[in-house]
TORMARFI-878026 format. One line per 2 residues: number of its first residue (from 1); their letters; for each residue z, x, y of C-alpha. Coordinates in nm, 3 decimals, decimal comma. Each point is the difference from the previous one (the first is absolute). Example, Ala and Ser with C-alpha at 12.3 -4.5 7.8 and 13.67 -1.06 7.14 Angstrom:
1 = AS = 0,780 1,230 -0,450 ~ -0,066 0,137 0,344 .
***
This chain:
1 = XX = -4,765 -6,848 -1,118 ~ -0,201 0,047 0,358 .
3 = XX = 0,128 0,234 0,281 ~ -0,105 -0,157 0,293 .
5 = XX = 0,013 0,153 0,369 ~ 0,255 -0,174 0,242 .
7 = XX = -0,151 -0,107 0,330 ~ 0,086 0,226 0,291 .
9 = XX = 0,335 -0,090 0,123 ~ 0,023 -0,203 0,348 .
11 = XX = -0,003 0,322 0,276 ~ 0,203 0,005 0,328 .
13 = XX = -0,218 0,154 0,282 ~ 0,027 0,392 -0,021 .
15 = XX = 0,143 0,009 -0,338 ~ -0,186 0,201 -0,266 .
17 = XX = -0,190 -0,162 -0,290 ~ 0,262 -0,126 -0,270 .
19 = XX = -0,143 0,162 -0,324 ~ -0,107 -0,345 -0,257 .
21 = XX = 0,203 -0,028 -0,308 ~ -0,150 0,027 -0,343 .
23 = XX = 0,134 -0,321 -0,215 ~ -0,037 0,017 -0,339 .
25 = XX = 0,039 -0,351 -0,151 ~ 0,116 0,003 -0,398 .
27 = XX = -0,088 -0,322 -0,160 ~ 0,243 -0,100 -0,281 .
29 = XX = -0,066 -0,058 -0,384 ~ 0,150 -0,277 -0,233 .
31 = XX = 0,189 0,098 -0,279 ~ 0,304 -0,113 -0,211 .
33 = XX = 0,373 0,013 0,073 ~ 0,150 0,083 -0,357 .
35 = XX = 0,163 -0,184 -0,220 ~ -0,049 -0,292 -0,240 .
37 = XX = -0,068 -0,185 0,282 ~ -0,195 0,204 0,219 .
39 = XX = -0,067 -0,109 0,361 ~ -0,295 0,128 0,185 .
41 = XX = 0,054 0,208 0,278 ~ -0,274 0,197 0,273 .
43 = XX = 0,067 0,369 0,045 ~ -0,109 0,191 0,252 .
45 = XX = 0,151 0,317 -0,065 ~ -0,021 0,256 -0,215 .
47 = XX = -0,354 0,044 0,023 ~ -0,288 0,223 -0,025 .
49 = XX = -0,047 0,008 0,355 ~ 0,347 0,046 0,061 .
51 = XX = 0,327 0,061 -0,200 ~ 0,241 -0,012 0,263 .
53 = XX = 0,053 -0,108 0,340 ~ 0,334 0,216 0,123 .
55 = XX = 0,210 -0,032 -0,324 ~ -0,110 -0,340 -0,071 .
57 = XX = -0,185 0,010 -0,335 ~ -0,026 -0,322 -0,108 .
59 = XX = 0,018 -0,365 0,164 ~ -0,090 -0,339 -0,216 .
61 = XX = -0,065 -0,294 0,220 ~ 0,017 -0,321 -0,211 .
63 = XX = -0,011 -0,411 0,125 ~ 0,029 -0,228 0,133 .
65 = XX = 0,004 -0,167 -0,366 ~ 0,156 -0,273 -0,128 .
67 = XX = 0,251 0,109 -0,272 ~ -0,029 -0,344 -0,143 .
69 = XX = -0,347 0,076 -0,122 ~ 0,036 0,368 -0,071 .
71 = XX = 0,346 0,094 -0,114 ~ 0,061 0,209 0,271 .
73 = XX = 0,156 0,340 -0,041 ~ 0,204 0,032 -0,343 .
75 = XX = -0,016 0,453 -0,014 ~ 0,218 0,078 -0,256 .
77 = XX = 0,244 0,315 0,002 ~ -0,243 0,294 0,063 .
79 = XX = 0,076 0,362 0,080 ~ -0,076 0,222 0,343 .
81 = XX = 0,013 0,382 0,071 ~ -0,038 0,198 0,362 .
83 = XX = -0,065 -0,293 0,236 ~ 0,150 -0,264 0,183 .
85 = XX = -0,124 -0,373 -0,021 ~ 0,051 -0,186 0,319 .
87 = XX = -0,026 -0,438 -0,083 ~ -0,101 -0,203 0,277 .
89 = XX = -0,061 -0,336 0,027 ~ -0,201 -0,302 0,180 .
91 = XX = 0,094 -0,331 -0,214 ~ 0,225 -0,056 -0,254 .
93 = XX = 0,252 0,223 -0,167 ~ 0,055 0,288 -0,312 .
95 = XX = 0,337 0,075 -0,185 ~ 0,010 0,359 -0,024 .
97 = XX = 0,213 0,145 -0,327 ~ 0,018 0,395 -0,016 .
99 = XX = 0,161 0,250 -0,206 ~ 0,226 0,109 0,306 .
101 = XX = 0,197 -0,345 -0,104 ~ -0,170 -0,164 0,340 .
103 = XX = -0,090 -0,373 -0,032 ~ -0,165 -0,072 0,345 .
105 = XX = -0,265 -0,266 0,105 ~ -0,316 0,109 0,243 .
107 = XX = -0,039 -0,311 0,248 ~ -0,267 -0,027 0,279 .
109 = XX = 0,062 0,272 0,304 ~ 0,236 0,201 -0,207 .
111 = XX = -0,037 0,373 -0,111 ~ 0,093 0,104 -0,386 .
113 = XX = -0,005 0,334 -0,050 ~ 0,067 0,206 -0,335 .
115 = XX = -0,036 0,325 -0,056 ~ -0,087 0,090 -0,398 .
117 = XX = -0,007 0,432 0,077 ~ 0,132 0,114 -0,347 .
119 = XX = -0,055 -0,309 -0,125 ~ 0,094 -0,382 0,041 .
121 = XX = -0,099 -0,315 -0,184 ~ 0,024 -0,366 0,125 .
123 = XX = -0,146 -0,356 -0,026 ~ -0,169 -0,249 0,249 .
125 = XX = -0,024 -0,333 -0,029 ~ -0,093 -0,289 0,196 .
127 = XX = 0,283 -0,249 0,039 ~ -0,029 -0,374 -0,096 .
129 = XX = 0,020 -0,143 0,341 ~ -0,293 0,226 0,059 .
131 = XX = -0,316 -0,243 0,056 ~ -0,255 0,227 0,212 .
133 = XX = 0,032 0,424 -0,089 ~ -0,163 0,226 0,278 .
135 = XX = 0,120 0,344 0,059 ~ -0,093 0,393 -0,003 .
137 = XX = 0,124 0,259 -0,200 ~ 0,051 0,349 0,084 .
139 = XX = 0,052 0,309 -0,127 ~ 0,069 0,341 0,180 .
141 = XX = -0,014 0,329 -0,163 ~ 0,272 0,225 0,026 .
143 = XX = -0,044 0,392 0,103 ~ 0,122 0,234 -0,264 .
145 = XX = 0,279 0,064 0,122 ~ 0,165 -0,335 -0,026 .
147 = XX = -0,204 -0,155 -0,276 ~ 0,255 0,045 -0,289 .
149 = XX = 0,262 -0,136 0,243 ~ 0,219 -0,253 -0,112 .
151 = XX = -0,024 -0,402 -0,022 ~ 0,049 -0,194 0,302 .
153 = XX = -0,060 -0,362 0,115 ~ 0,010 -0,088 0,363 .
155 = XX = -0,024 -0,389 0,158 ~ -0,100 0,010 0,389 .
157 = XX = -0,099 -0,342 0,212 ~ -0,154 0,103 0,297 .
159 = XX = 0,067 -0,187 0,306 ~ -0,348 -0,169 0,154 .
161 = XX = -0,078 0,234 0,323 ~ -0,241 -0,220 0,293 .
163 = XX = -0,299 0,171 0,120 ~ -0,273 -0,165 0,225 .
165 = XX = -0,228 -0,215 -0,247 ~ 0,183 0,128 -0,321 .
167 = XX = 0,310 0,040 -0,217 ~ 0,125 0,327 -0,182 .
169 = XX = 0,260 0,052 -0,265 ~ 0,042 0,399 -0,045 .
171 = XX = 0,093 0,050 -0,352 ~ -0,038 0,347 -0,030 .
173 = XX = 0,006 0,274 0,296 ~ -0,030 -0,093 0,351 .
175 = XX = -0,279 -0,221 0,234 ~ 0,037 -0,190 0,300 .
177 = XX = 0,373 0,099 0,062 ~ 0,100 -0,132 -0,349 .
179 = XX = 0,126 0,251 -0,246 ~ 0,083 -0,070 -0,332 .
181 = XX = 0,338 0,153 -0,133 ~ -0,111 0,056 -0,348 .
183 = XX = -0,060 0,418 -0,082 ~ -0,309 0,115 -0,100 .
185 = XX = -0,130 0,368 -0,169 ~ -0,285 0,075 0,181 .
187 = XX = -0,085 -0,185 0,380 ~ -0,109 -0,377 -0,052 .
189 = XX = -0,082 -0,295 0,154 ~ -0,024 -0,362 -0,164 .
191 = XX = -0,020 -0,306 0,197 ~ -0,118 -0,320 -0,007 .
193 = XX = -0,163 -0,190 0,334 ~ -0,145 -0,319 0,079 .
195 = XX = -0,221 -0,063 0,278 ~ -0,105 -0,294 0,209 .
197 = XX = -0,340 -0,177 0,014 ~ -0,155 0,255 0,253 .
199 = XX = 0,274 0,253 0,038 ~ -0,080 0,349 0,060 .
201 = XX = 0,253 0,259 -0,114 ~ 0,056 0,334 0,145 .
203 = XX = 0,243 0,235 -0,200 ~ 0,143 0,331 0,063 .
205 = XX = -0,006 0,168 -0,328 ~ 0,101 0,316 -0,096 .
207 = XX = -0,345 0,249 0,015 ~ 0,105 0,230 -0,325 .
209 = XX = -0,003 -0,313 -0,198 ~ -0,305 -0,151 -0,235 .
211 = XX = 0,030 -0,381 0,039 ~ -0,137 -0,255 -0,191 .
213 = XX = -0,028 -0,393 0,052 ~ 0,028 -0,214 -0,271 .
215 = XX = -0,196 -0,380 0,058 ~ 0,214 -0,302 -0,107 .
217 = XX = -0,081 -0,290 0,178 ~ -0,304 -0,082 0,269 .
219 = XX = -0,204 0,332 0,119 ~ 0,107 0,265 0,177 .
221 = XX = -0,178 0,250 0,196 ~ 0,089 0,361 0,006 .
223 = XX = -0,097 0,245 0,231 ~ -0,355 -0,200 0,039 .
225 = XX = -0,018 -0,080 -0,362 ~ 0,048 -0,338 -0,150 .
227 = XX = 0,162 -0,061 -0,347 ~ 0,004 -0,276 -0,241 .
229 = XX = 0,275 -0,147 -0,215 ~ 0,120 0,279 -0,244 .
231 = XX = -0,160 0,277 0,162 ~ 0,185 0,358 0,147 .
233 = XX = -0,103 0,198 0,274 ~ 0,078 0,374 0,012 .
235 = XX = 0,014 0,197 0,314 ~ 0,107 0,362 0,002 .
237 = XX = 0,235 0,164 0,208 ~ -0,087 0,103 0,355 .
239 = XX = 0,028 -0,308 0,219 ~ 0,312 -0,105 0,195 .
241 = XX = -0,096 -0,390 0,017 ~ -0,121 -0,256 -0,252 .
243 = XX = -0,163 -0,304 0,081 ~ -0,014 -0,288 -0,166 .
245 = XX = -0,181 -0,319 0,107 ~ 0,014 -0,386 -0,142 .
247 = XX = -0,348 -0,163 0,093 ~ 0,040 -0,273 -0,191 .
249 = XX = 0,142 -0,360 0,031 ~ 0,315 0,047 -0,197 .
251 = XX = 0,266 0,224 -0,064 ~ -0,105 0,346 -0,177 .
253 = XX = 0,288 0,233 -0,205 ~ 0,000 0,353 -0,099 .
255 = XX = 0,223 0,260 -0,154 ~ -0,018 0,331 0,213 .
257 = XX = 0,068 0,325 -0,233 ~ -0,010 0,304 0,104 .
259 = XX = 0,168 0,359 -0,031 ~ -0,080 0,408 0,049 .
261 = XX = -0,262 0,069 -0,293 ~ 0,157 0,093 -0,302 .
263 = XX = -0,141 0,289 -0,101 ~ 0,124 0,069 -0,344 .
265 = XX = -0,214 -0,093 -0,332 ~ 0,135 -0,233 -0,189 .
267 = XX = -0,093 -0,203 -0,328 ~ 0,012 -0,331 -0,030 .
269 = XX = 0,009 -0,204 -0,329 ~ 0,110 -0,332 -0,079 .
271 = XX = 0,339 -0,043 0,116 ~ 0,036 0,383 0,046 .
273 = XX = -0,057 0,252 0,299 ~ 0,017 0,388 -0,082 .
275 = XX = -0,117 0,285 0,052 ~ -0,213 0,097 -0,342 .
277 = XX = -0,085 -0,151 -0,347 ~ 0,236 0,127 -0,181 .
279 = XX = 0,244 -0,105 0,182 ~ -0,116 -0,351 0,021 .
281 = XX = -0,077 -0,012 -0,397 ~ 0,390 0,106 -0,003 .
283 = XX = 0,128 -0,289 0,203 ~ -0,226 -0,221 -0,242 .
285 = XX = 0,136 0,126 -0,252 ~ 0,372 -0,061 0,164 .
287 = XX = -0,051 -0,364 0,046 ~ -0,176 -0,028 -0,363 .
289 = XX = 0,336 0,151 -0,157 ~ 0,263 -0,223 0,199 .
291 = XX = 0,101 0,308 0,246 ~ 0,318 -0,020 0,192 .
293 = XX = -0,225 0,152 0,288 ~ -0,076 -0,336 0,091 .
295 = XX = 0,281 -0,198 -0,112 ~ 0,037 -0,380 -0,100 .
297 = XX = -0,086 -0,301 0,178 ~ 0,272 -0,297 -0,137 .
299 = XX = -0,087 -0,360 0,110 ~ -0,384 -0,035 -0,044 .
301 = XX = -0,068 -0,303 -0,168 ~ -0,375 0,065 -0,041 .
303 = XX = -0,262 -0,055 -0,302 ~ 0,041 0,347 -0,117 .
305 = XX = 0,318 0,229 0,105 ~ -0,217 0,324 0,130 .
307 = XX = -0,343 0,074 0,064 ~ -0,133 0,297 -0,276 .
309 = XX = -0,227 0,252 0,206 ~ -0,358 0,011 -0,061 .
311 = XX = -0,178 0,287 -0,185 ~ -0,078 0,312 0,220 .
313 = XX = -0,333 0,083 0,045 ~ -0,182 0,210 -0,202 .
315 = XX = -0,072 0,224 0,285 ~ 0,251 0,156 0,202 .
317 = XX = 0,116 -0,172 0,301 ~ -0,141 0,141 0,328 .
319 = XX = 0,183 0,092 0,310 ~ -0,034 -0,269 0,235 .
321 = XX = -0,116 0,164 0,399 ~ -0,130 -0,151 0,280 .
323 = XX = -0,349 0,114 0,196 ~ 0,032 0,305 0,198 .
325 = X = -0,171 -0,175 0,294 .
***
């Protein structure tokens, strides 16, 4: 992690010094999708430099690999309490099974999005016809108020919106006169964008939001600082504009997340997102004993038919907050 100060912004004659944006650049870690068949995956977020950006709290970025040699995803039925996991993908495709009775596929420009507040369970698998896997996925926390809601599952395909050097699908909230119909708890953006060999991007953003970008392909730079493959820039709230730049000789895509802070505590374990220990020992418990809290996912045809949780720590689980400044 490096915060880095942006270059002065270009100034128009008379105009006041722009004040340089602090960029703090979160470099992901590898670790292992579960199951008996576990996929590796880079995750940028949670972290110990940051926890949250808005109410995202988690995003897995995973490919381009070829399923052929790997497996590709095979997650078998696995719980989820006081979130929301949003599926989005680059190549290939997922069947979705979850315990609201939805049996839905995640294809390439096209928003999943279940909400698991009291508690949902469900299965993802990489279909057969599948040969290349690349994709994020997201979680966003919910705020107490709405985080035993109940299960939901919502399918969006956001239409492709032209701007000069780049392409934006708004899957979540609202950017360059795009807004995505699908409701959210707490304000949000998600959007993916693609941008032109040498394309410089100015956006009008919303100034009480955090934002983060989210590397896929080619480099991007963000408000004077460049990132590499895998890699998320956070900038806090404060500026109207982003800019984003493609210096390079090929295309260059990014996920843009964003959202007001979330100010709440919350703690995150496994599959779980509450508020203390107990309670998350509780929902372990829950899912250990068969619960009807999260219900029954039929159709998986998987190695195993659920996935048990792991032990809990032998120290209690610690609120996760992000830095004060």
């Amino acid at each position: 992690m490096s915060n880095v100060e942006a270059d002065p912004a270009e100034l128009v004659c008379g105009d006041p010094p722009a004040p340089a944006r602090t960029v703090t650049v979160l470099s992901p870690r590898d670790v292992p999708l579960g199951g008996p068949r576990a996929m590796r995956v880079r995750r940028t977020l949670p972290q110990r430099q940051r926890s949250l950006i808005g109410a995202w709290c988690f995003a897995d970025h995973y490919g381009p690999e070829d399923v052929a040699a790997t497996g590709g995803m095979d997650v078998a039925p696995h719980p989820h309490t006081g979130l929301q996991t949003a599926s989005w993908l680059f190549t290939g495709e997922v069947e979705h099974r979850d315990s609201l009775g939805t049996h839905a596929f995640v294809r390439p420009g096209e928003l999943n999005l279940m909400t698991g507040g009291h508690g949902i369970a469900h299965s993802e698998v990489s279909t057969p016809d599948t040969t290349t896997l690349h994709g994020v996925q997201l979680w966003i926390a919910l705020p107490d108020e709405h985080r035993h809601t109940a299960r939901d599952f919502r399918h969006y395909a956001p239409p492709l919106v032209e701007a000069p050097g780049a392409t934006i699908r708004v899957f979540l909230g609202s950017l360059a006169g795009s807004t995505s119909p699908v409701p959210a708890f707490t304000p949000l953006l998600g959007a993916e964008l693609t941008l032109a060999p040498g394309a410089r991007l100015e956006l009008d953003v919303d100034p009480a939001f955090e934002h983060g970008v989210l590397q896929d392909i080619g480099g991007v730079t963000v408000a004077g600082t460049t990132l590499a493959g895998g890699e998320l820039a956070y900038l806090a709230p404060g500026s109207p504009t982003l800019e984003l730049v493609n210096d390079g000789t090929g295309p260059a895509r990014v996920l843009l997340l964003g959202g007001t802070p979330f100010t709440e505590e919350i703690v995150m374990w496994w599959n779980f997102v509450g508020r203390t220990h107990d309670e998350i020992a509780a929902y372990r418990e829950a899912w250990q004993a068969g619960s009807d809290q999260f219900g029954r996912v039929e159709g998986y045809q998987g190695a195993v038919s659920w996935l048990p949780a792991p032990e809990l720590p032998h120290a209690r689980i610690k609120p996760r907050r992000n830095p004060t400044a």
